[in-house]
C-alpha positions as CSV (number, residue, x, y, z in Angstrom):
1,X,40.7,-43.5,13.0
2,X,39.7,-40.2,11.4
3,X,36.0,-39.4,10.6
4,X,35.4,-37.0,7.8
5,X,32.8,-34.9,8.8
6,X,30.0,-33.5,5.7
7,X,29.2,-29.5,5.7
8,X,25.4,-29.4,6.2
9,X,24.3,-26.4,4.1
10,X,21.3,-24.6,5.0
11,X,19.7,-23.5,2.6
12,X,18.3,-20.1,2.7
13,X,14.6,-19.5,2.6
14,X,12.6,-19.2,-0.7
15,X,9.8,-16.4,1.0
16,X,10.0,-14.0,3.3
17,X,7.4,-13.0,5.5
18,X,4.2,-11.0,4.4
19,X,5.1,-12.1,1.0
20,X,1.8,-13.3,-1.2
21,X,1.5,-16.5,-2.4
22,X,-0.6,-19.6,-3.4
23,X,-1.0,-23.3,-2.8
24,X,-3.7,-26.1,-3.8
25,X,-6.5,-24.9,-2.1
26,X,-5.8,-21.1,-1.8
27,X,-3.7,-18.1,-1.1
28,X,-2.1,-16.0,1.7
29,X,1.0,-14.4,3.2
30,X,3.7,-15.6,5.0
31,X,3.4,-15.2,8.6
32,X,6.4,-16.6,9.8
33,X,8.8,-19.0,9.0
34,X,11.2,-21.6,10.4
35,X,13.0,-24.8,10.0
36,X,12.2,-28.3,10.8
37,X,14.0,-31.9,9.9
38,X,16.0,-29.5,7.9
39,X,12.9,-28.3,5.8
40,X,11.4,-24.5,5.9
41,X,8.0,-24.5,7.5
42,X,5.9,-21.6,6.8
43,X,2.9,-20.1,8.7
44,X,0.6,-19.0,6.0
45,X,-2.2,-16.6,7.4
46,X,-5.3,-16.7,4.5
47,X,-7.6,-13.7,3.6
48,X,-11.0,-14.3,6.3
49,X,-14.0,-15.2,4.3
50,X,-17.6,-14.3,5.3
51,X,-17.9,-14.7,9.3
52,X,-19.5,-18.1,9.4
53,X,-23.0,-18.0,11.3
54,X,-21.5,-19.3,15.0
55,X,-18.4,-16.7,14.5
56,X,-14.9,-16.9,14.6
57,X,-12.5,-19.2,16.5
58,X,-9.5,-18.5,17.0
59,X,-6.4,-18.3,14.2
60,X,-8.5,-20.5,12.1
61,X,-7.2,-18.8,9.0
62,X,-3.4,-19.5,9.7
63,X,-2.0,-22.9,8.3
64,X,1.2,-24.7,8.1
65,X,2.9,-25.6,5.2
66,X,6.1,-26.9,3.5
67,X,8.3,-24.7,0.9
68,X,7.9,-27.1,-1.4
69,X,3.5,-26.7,-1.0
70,X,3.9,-22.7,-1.7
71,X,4.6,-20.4,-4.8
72,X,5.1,-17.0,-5.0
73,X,1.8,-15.1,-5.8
74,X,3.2,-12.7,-8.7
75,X,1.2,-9.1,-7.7
């Protein structure tokens, strides 16, 4: 018996990294970027605010996200 065997097309990313953009909630760039479950995952690093009285912890400004949670930020 012969099993026919579907082409799985990856599709190619819609940002790049350091590109601007926005989501509900705020902006950033892209950090970095990879794939998961088939899906592009994005590492999405947000402008630091006011240092908050007790400072800064860590990459507490870098966030990940879903292409389909992200547009481009038009400059």
């Amino acid at each position: 018996m012969m099993t026919t065997l579907t082409k799985n097309t990856q599709e190619q990313p819609k940002f790049c990294p350091f590109q601007q953009v926005y989501f509900l909630g705020g902006m950033g760039k892209i950090v970095s970027r990879f794939t998961e479950a088939g899906k592009w995952m994005y590492a999405v690093e947000m402008p630091l605010g006011k240092e908050p009285e007790i400072g800064r912890i860590g990459s507490e400004t870098i966030i990940l996200m879903q292409e389909t949670e992200i547009k481009p930020l038009e400059v």
